[in-house]
N, C-alpha and C positions, 0 to 999 in steps of 0.2 A: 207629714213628711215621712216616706218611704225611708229605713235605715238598711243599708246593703253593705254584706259582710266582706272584708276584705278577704282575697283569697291569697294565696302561700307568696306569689308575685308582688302585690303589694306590701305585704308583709316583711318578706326579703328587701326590697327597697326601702322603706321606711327603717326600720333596725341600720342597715348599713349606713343610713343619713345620721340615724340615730349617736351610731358610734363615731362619727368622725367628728360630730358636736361635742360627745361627753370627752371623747379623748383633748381636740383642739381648741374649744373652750370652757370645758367645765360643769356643761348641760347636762343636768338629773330629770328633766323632765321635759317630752316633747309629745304636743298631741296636734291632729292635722283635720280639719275639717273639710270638706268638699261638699258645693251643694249643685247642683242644675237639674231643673225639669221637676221638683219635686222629690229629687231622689239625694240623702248624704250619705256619703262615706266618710267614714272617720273612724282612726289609729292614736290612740296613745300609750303611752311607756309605762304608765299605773292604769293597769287595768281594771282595779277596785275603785279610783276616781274615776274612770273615766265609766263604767259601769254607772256611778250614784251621776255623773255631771250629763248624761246621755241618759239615762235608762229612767230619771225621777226629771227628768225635762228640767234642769238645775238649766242649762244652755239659755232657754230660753228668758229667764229671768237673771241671768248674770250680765254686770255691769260693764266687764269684759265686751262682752257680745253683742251687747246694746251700742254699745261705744263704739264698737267698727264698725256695726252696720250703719250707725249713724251718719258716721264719716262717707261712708260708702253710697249714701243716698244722696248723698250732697251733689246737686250739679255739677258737673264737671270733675268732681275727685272721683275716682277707678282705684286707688289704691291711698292705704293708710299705716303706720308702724305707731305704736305707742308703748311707752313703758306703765306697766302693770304698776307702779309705787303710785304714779300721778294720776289714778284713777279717782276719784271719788265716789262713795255709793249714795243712792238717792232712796232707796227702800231699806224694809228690814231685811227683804229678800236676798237685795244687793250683798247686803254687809253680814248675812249666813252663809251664806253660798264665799265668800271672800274667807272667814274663818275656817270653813271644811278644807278649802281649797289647803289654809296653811295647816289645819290637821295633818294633811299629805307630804307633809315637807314641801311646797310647791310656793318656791319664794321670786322676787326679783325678777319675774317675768315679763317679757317683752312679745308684741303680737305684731303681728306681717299679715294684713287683712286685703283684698283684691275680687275687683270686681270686671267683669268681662265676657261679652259673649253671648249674655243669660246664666252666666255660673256667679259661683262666688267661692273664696278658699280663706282660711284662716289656718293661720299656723302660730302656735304658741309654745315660748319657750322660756325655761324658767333652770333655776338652779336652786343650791341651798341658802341659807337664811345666810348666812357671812360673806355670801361672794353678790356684793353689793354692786360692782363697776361689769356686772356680766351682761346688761342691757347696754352698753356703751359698748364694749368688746365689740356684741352683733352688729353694732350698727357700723361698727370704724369696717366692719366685711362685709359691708350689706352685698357687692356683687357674690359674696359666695352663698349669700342666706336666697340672695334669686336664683340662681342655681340650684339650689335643694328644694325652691318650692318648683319651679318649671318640672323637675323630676319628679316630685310627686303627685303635680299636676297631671301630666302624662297620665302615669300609673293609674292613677284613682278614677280620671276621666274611661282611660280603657277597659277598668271594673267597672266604671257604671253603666260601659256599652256590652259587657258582655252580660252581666244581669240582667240588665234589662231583654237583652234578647233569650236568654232562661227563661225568664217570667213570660214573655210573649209567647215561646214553643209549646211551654206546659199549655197555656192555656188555649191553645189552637186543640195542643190533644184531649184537652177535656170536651 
């Protein structure tokens, strides 16, 4: 899987989403995954996690991850939300990666997982350890949490088109 770096554009979007979360519900922590063609982008708010959760391939053995994409493979379901508490782990992998996770302060989190097109996007969101009703909160607004993913849908799709045509130029000029 090709990782492609957000540039200043996506960045400015994601923060602004960012802050209208931490201020209107309480969100310490959001990170956005986008996949098509081979190619992810992905943004989150701890960049020391999201470094060891991306960079030591933690994603692809987390229970998290597994769990959307599950749902996501299921005939007929395109999209999925699940609260992060009712998760169960089934490895040791699972349930390390789930302790780092709260290393980070990274509590109560709630996932908006979507499948479409040939892409796929995962947006995760989480708060601190005491604000336990914040996965409820997201869902009693879920029209405004589709809202902030269609935006960064957008965004992330049109980083991966301009990447991608980068990496194509260069390599004509080679």
């Amino acid at each position: 899987m090709g990782n492609i770096i957000a540039t200043t554009h996506f960045n400015d979007t994601f923060e602004q989403i960012y802050q209208d979360l931490a201020y209107n519900y309480g969100c310490t922590y959001m990170s956005y995954v986008f996949e098509h063609k081979g190619h992810r982008v992905t943004h989150a708010t701890n960049q020391e996690w999201n470094s060891i959760y991306f960079g030591e391939n933690l994603l692809d053995r987390c229970a998290l991850f597994r769990l959307g994409k599950r749902f996501m493979t299921r005939k007929g379901c395109f999209e999925t939300v699940f609260r992060w508490n009712d998760i169960k782990t089934v490895s040791k992998d699972e349930h390390e990666i789930n302790g780092i996770r709260t290393e980070f302060k990274i509590h109560n989190g709630l996932s908006f997982g979507k499948s479409y097109h040939g892409s796929k996007e995962f947006l995760g969101l989480a708060t601190d350890k005491s604000h336990q009703t914040f996965p409820q909160l997201l869902l009693m607004n879920k029209p405004e949490m589709d809202w902030f993913l269609l935006r960064m849908r957008r965004v992330a799709f049109r980083e991966r088109l301009m990447s991608t045509k980068s990496i194509a130029s260069r390599n004509l000029r080679s």
